[in-house]
KOLBA-115928 format. One record per residue (C-alpha): x, y, z; residue number from 1. Coordinates in steps of 0.25 Angstrom, whole numbers, plus 2048, in hexadecimal, padded with zeros to 3 digits. Layout:
BEGIN
> px|py|pz|k
> X|Y|Z|NUM
...
***
This chain:
BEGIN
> px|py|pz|k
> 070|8FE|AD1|1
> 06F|8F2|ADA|2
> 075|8E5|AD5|3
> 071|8D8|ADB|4
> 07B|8CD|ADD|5
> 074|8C7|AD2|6
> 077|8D0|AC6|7
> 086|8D2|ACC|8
> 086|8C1|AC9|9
> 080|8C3|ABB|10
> 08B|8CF|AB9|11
> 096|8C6|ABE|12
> 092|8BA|AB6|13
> 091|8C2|AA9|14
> 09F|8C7|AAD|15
> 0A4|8B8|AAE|16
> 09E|8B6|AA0|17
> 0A5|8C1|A9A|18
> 0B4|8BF|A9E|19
> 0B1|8B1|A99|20
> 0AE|8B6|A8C|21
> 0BA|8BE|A8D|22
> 0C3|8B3|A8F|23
> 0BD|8AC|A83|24
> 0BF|8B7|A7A|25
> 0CC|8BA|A7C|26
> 0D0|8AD|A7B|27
> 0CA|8AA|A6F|28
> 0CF|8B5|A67|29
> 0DD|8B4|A6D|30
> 0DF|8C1|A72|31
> 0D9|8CA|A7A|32
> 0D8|8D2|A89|33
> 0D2|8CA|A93|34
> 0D9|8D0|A9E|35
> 0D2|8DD|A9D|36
> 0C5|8D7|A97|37
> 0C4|8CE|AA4|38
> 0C7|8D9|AAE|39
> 0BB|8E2|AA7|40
> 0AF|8D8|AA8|41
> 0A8|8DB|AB3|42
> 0A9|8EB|AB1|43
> 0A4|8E8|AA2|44
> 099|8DE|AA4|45
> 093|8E6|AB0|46
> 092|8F2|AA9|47
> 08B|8EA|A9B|48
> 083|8E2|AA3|49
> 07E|8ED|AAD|50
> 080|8F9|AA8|51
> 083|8FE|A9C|52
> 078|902|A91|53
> 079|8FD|A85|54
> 070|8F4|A78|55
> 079|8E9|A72|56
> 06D|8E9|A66|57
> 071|8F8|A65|58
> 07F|8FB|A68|59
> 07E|908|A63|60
> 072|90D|A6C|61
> 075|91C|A6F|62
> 070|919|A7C|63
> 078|90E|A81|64
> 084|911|A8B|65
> 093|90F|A85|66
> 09D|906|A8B|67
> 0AD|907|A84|68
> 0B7|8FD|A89|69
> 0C4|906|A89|70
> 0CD|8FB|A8C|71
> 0C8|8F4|A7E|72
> 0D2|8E9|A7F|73
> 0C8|8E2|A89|74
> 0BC|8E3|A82|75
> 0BB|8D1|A80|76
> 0B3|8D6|A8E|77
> 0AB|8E2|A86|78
> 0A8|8D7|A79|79
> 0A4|8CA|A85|80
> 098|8D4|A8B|81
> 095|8DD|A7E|82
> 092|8CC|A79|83
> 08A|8C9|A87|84
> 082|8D6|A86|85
> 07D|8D3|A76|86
> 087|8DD|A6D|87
> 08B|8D0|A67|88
> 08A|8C2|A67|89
> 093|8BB|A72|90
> 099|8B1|A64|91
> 0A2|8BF|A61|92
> 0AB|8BF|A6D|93
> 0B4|8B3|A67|94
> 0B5|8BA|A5C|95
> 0BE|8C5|A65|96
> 0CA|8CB|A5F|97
> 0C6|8C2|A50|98
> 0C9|8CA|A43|99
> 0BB|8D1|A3E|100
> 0B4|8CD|A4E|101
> 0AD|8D9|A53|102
> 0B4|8D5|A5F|103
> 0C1|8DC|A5D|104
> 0CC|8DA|A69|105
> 0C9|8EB|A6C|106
> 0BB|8F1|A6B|107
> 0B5|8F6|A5D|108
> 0A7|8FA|A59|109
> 0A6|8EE|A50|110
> 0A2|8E8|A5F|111
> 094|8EC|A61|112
> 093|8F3|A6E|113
> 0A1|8F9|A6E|114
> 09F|909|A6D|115
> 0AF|90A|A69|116
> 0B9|905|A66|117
> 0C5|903|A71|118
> 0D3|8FF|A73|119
> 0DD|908|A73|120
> 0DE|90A|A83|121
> 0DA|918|A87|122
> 0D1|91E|A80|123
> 0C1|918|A84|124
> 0C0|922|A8F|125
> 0C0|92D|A85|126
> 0B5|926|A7B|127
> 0AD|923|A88|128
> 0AE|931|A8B|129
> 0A9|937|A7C|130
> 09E|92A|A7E|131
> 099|932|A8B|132
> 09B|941|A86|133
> 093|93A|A79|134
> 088|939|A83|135
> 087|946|A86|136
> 085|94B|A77|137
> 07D|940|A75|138
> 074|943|A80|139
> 073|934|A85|140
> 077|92C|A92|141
> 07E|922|A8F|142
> 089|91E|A99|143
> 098|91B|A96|144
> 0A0|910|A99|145
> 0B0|90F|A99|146
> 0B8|902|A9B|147
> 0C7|906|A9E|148
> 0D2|8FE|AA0|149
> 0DD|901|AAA|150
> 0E8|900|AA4|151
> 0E0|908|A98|152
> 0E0|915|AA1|153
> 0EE|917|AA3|154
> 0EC|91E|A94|155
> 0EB|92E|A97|156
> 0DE|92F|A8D|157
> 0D8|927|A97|158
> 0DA|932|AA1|159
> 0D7|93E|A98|160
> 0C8|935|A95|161
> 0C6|935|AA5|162
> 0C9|946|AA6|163
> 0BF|947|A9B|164
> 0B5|93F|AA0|165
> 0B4|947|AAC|166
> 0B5|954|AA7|167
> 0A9|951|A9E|168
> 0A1|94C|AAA|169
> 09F|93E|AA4|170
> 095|937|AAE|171
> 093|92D|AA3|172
> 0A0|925|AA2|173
> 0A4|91A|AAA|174
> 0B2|915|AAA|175
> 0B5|907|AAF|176
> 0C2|904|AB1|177
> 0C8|8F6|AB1|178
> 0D3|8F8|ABA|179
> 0D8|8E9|ABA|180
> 0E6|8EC|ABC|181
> 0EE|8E7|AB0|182
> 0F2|8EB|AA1|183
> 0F7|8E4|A97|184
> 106|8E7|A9D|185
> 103|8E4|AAA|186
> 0FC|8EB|AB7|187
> 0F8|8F7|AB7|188
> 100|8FD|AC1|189
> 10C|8F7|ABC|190
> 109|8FD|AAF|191
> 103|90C|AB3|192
> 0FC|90B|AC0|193
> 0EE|912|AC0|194
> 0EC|915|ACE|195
> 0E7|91C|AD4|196
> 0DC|91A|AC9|197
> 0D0|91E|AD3|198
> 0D6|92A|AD4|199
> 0DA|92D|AC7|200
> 0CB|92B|AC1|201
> 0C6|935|ACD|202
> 0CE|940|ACB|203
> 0CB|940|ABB|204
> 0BD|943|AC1|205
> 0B6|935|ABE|206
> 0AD|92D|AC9|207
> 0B4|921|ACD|208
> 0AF|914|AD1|209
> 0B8|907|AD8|210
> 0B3|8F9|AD4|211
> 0B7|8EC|AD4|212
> 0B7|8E9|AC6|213
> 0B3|8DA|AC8|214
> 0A8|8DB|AD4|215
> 09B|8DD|ACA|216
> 094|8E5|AD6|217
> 09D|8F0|AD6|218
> 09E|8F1|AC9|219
> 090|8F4|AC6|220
> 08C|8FC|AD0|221
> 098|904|ACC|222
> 092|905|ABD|223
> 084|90A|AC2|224
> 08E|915|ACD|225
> 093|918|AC0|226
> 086|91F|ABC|227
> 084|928|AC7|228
> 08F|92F|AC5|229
> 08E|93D|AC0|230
> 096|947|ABA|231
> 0A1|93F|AB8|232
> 0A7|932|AB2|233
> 0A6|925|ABA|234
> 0B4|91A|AB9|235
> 0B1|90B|AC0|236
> 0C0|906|AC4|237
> 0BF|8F8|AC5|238
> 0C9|8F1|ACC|239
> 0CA|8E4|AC2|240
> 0D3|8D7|AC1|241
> 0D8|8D5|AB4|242
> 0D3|8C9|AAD|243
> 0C8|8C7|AB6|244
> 0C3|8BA|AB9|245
> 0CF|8B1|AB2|246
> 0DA|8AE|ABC|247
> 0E6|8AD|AB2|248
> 0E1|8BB|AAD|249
> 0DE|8C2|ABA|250
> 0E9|8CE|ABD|251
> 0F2|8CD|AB2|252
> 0F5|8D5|AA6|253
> 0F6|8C8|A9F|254
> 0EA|8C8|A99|255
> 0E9|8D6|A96|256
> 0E7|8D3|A87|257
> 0EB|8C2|A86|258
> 0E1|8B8|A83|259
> 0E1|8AC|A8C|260
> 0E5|89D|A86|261
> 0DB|893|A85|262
> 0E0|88C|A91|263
> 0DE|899|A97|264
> 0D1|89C|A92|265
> 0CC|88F|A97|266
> 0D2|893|AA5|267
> 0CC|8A1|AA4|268
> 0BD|89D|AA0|269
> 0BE|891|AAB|270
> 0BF|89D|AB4|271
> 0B6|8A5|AAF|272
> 0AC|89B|AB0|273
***
């Protein structure tokens, strides 16, 4: 699909939007992962606003295609654009992380539009997986989409997903990994270094896909590649920059899972602006 420079802005704007509601949440409840959250934007808002099929009046329609943000500790990003696209009313997001919220600091299915819950690191490749082989049985075509985390996929049942996946031919997943370079203890090389991760993902037998993670171009034409393939499962490795967009944030593992000051706040949304 050819995208007009237009729609790029509108899809860049919308992203600008998001993180600033990000920002707002977390620091309204406290607590929070705004690192994360910030680096995913432009993967996550591209692939709601363009591509992905789905009915916020009916989140359980039989048709729609499944989204599962593995790295659940960054879903602030998921609740801002589950808000934008109707699941709920935008009022929700301050109540992030607050006793008896549907908004709790990971996933559940007391979130409308949130297939399962997630958190524990590790495991949403395999439940996208059973969502695809579902399809099978099912006899529908829905597509599946798997947000990872890079420090996430150190975990080996990360890697026993990614076998699986190929061997059972899974042409309806897509992986997209936020490879922003940071953990909570520090950079990722530092930590357990994942490259060379290209390689990695190609010899487990899945497509693979190099993006920029921030230039909204590539990552939508990468989404619509996604669906040509064939016979086996599609990854997107999106070169990111951690807390995207708010200067103090960017490339640090500081704000893995800290909630900024209000003086910092003020700082980030002037920024943001």
């Amino acid at each position: 699909m050819l995208y007009i420079n237009n729609q790029i802005k509108e899809l860049e704007q919308k992203a600008l939007k998001i993180r600033r509601e990000i920002v707002k949440m977390i620091s309204c409840a406290g607590s929070g992962h705004p690192g994360g959250s910030l680096s995913a934007t432009d993967l996550i808002v591209a692939l709601f606003f363009t591509k992905l099929r789905f009915d916020p009046k009916r989140p359980d329609w039989p048709d729609r295609d499944r989204f599962h943000m593995s790295k659940g500790h960054c879903c602030p990003l998921w609740y801002a654009v589950l808000a934008e696209v109707g699941y709920f009313s935008s009022d929700k997001l301050s109540t992030l992380r607050q006793l008896g919220s549907c908004l709790q600091g990971h996933p559940d299915r007391r979130t409308a539009g949130v297939e399962v819950a997630s958190g524990s690191l590790g495991q949403g490749l395999s439940v996208s997986l059973g969502m695809s082989l579902a399809s099978r049985i099912d006899k529908k075509d829905y597509y599946v989409y798997c947000l990872l985390g890079d420090g996430e996929i150190q975990e080996g049942n990360v890697w026993e997903a990614a076998m699986a996946c190929a061997h059972y031919k899974c042409d309806n997943i897509c992986a997209i990994l936020d490879y922003n370079g940071f953990q909570i203890d520090g950079s990722i090389q530092d930590v357990m270094g994942l490259e060379p991760v290209v390689d990695k993902w190609r010899a487990f037998g899945w497509h693979t896909i190099e993006i920029d993670g921030h230039n909204m171009k590539e990552i939508v034409e990468a989404y619509d590649l996604a669906k040509t393939i064939k016979n086996k499962p599609t990854i997107i490795i999106a070169r990111t920059i951690k807390g995207k967009g708010v200067s103090f944030m960017e490339n640090t593992a500081d704000f893995h899972g800290k909630a900024p000051t209000k003086e910092e706040t003020e700082i980030a949304l002037k920024e943001l602006e």
